[in-house]
C-alpha positions as CSV (number, residue, x, y, z in Angstrom):
1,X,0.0,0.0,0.0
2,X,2.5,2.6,1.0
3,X,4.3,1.7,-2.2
4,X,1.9,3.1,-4.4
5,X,1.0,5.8,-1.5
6,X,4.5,7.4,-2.5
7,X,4.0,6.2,-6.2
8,X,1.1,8.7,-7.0
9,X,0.9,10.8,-4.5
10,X,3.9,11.6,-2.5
11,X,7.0,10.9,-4.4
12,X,6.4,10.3,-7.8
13,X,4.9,13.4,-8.6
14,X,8.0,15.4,-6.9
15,X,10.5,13.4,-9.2
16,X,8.2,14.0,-12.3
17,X,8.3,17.8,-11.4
18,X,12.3,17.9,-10.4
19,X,13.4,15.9,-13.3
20,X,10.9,15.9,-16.1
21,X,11.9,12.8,-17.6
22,X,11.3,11.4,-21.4
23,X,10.7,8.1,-21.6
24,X,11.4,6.2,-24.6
25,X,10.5,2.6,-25.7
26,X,8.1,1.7,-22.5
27,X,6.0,-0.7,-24.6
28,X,9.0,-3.1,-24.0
29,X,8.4,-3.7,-20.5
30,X,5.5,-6.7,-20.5
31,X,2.4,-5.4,-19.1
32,X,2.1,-9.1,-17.4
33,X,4.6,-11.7,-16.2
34,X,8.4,-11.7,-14.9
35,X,11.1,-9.9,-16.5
36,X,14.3,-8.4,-15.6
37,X,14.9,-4.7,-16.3
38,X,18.6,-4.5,-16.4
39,X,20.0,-1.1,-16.6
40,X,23.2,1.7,-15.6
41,X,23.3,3.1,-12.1
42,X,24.3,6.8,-12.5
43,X,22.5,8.3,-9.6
44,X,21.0,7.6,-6.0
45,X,18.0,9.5,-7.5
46,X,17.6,5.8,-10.0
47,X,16.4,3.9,-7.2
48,X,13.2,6.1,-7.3
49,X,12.9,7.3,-11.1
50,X,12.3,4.1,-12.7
51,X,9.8,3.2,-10.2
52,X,8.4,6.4,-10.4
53,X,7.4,6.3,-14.5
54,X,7.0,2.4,-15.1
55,X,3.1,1.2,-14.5
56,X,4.2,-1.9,-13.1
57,X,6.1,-2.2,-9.9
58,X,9.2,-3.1,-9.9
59,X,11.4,-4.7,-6.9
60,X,15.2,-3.6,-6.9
61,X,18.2,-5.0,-5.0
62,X,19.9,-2.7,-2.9
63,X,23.1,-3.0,-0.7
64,X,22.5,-3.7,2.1
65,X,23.6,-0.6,4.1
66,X,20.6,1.3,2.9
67,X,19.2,-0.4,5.6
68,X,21.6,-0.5,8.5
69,X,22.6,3.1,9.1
70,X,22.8,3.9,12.4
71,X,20.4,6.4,14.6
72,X,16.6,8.0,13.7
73,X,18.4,8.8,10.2
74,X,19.2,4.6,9.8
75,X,16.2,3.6,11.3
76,X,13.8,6.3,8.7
77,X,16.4,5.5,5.6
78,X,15.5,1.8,5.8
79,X,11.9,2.1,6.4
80,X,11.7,4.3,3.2
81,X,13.6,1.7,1.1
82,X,11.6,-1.0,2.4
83,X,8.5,0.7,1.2
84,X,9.5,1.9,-1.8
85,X,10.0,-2.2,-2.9
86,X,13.5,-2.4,-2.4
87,X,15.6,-5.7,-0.9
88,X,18.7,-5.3,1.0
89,X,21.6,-7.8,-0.4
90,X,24.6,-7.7,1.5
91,X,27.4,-7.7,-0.9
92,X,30.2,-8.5,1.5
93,X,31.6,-12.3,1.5
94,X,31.6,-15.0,-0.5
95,X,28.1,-15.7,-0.4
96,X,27.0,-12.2,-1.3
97,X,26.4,-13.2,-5.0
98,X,24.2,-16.2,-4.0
99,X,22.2,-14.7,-1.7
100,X,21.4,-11.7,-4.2
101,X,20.1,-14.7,-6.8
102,X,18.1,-15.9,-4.3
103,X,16.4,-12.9,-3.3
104,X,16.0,-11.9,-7.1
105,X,14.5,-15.1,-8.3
106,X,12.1,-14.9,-5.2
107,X,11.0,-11.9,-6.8
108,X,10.8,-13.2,-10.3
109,X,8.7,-16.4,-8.8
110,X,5.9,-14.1,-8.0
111,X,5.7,-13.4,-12.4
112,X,6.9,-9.6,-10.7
113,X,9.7,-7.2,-12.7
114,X,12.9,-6.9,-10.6
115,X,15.4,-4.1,-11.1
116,X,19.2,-4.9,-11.5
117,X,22.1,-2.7,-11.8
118,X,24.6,-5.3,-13.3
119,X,27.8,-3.4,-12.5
120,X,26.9,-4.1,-9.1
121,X,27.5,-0.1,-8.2
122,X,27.1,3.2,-8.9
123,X,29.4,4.6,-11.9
124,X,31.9,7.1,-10.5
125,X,32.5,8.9,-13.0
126,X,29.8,8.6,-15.4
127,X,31.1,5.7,-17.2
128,X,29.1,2.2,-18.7
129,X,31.7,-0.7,-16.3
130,X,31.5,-4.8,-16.7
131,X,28.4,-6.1,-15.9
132,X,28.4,-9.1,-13.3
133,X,27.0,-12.4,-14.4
134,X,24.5,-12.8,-11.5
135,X,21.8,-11.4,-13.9
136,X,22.7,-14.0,-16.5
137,X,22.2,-16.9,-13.9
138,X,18.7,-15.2,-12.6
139,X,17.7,-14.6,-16.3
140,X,18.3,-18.7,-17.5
141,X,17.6,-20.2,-14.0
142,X,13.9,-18.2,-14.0
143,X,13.7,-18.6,-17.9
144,X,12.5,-14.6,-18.3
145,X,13.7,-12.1,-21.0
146,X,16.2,-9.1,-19.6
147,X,15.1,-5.6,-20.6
148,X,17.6,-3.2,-20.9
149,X,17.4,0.4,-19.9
150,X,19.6,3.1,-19.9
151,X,19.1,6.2,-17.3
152,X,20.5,9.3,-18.9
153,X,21.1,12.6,-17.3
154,X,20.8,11.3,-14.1
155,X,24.6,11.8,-13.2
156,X,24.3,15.6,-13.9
157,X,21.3,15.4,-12.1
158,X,22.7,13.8,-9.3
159,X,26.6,12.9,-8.9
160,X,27.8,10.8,-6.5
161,X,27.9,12.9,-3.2
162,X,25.3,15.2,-4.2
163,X,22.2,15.5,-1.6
164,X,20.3,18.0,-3.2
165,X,19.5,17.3,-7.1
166,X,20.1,20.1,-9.3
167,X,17.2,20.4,-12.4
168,X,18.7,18.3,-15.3
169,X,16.8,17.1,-18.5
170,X,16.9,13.4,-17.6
171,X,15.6,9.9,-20.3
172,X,14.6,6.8,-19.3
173,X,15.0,4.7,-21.9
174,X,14.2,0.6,-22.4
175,X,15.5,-1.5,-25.3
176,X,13.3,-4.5,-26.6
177,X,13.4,-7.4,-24.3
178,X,16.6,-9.9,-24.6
179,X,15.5,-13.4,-25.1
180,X,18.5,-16.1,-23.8
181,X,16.2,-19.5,-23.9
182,X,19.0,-20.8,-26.5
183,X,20.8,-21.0,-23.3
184,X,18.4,-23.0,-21.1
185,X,20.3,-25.4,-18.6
186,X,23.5,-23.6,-19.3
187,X,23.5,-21.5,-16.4
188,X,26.5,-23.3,-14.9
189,X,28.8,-22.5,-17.8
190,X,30.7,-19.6,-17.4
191,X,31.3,-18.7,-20.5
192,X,27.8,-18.8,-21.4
193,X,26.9,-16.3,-18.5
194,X,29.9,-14.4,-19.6
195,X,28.1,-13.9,-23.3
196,X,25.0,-13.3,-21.8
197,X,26.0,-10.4,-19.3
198,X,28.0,-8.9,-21.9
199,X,25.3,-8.8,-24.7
200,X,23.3,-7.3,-21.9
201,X,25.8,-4.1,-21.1
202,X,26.4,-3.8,-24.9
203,X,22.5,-2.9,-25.0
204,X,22.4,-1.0,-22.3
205,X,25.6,0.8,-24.0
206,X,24.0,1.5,-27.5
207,X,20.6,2.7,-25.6
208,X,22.6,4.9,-22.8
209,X,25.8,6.2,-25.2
210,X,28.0,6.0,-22.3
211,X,31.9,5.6,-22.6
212,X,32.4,1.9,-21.6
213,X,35.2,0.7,-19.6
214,X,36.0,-3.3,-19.5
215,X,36.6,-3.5,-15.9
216,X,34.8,-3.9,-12.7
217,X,33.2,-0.6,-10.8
218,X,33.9,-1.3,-7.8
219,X,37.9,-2.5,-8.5
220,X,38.3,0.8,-10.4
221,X,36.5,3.0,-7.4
222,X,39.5,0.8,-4.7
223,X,42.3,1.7,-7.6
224,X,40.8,5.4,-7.3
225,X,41.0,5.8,-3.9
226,X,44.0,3.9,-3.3
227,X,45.6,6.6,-5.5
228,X,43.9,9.4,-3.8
229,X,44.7,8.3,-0.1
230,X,49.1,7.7,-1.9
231,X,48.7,11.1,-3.0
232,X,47.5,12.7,0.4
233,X,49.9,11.2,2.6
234,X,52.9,12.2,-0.5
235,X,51.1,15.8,0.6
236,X,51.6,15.3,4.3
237,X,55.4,14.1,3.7
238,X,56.1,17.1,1.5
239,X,58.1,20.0,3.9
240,X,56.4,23.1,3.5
241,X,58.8,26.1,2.3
């Protein structure tokens, strides 16, 4: 209930006034039945956009410390995620991956859409990264097609570290649906998942135009900051004159 309480009424018309977005290509999201909408993560503000404009709901995984911050802050943060239809997935430990699978095809099970960020994180820098293969195992293991969508504007919008949004024109746009049944029972092979999750990014790539970088988010983020953190303490060293 309060799902659709801040779908029409509390927050979805805010983000429809603050962003304005054009949609493109929504009669490729099924009006019935399971599916996977695949797409970039630019933004925080993603979480709440795609939601916002599709007619369906959708059911997103979100790391987990959306939901564990600490204090009346914590404790409000993770009682708006929850009713806004998102699932927290810890992503730490070898087990993270599975669990995520599990949680998504529980969704899927129900014939609901769940939302997936493939790169696993939020771009940095604006950039399209590898994709992860856990939505090539949830795609062949639930036997559903993968729509792809690109969020563009969004970063401008809303870089990393911004609270506030800034007023951005902003598309949400969804490529036709990615059938991988020539797959089915192959969801053990890893080169198979491989071909899948990267057909997957490259049609999120032609929809979104991004710059695409063949490496991992998250391991380019730890390079980044490794970097950063050499440089400050170079800083620190340096004698002043």
């Amino acid at each position: 209930m309060f799902y659709y309480l801040l779908k029409y009424v509390l927050l979805g018309p805010l983000l429809r006034l603050v962003f304005r977005p054009r949609i493109e290509g929504l009669e490729h999201v099924p009006a019935s039945g399971p599916a996977i909408v695949a797409g970039n993560h630019l933004s925080f503000s993603d979480h709440f956009l795609m939601p916002a404009i599709l007619k369906r709901r959708i059911t997103f995984l979100a790391k987990a410390e959306y939901f564990t911050g600490p204090g009346v802050k914590g404790r409000l943060t993770a009682a708006f995620f929850r009713s806004a239809g998102q699932i927290p997935v810890d992503r730490s430990g070898k087990d993270a991956g599975q669990a995520a699978i599990r949680e998504g095809l529980g969704v899927l099970s129900k014939d609901e859409l769940l939302g997936i960020y493939p790169e696993g994180t939020r771009s940095h820098d604006g950039r399209l990264y590898k994709g992860k293969v856990g939505v090539a195992v949830m795609a062949l293991r639930a036997g559903v097609p993968v729509i792809p969508c690109a969020m563009i504007g969004t970063f401008e919008a809303q870089p990393p570290g911004k609270v506030v949004p800034r007023l951005h024109p902003v598309v949400i746009r969804f490529g036709k649906p990615l059938d991988f049944s020539r797959y089915a029972g192959m969801e053990n092979e890893k080169a198979v998942l491989r071909a899948i999750t990267d057909e997957i990014m490259y049609a999120i790539l032609m929809l979104s135009e991004q710059e695409y970088v063949d490496q991992y988010a998250a391991v380019v983020k730890a390079e980044a900051s490794q970097k950063a953190e050499q440089r400050e303490r170079r800083f620190r060293r340096t004698p002043l004159r």
